[in-house]
C-alpha positions as CSV (number, residue, x, y, z in Angstrom):
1,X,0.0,0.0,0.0
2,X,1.0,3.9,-1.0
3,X,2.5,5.3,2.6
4,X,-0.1,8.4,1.9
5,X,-2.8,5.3,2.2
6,X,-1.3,3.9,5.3
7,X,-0.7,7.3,6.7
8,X,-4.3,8.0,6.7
9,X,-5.6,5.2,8.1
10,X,-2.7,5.2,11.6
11,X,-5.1,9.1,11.6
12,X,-8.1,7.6,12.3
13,X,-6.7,5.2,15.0
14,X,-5.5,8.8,17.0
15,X,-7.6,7.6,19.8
16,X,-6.7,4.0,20.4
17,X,-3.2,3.4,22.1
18,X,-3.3,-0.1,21.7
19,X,-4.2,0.0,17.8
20,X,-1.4,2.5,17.8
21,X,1.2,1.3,19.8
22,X,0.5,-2.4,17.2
23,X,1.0,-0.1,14.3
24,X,4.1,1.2,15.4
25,X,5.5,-2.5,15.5
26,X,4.3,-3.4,12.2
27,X,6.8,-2.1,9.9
28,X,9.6,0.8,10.4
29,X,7.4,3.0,7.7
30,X,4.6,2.9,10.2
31,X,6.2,3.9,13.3
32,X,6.2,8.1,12.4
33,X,2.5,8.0,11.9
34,X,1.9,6.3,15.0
35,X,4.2,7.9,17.3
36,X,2.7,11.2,15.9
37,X,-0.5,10.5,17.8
38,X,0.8,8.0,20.6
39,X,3.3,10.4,21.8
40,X,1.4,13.6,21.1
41,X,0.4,14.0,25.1
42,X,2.1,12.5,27.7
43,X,1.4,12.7,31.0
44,X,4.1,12.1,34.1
45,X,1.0,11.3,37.0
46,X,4.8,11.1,39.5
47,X,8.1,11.1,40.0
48,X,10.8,13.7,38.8
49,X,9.6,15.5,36.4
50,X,12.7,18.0,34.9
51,X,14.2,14.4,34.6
52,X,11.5,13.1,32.2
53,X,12.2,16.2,30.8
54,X,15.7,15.2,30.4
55,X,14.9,12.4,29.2
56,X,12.8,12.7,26.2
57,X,14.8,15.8,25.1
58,X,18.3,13.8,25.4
59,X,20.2,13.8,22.1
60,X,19.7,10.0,21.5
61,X,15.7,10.4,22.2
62,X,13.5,9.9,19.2
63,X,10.1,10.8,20.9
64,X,11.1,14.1,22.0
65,X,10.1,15.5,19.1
66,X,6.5,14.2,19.0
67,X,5.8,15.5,22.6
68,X,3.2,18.6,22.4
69,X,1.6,18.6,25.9
């Protein structure tokens, strides 16, 4: 299938983690698309937070960048 095809249909999953979080194991083309909205809000509910912020914004991080809220 075209990426533009597969692309659209990870879109509609936004709202299902699970569905998502299979997607991105499927194939290395799907994982942008699915990190996109996986990642998109995460919450830290405890723990240290500035280090979670280290974390995802350390140089070898690849979610970092998908991170809005």
């Amino acid at each position: 299938l075209p990426p533009e095809l597969t692309d659209r249909v990870i879109d509609h999953l936004h709202d299902d983690p699970t569905s998502l979080a299979a997607c991105s194991l499927v194939c290395s083309a799907w994982l942008p698309a699915a990190r996109l909205h996986h990642f998109r809000e995460v919450t830290v509910v405890c723990g240290n937070v500035h280090a979670f912020h280290g974390l995802i914004h350390h140089p070898s991080s690849r979610v970092g960048s998908y991170v809005q809220t």
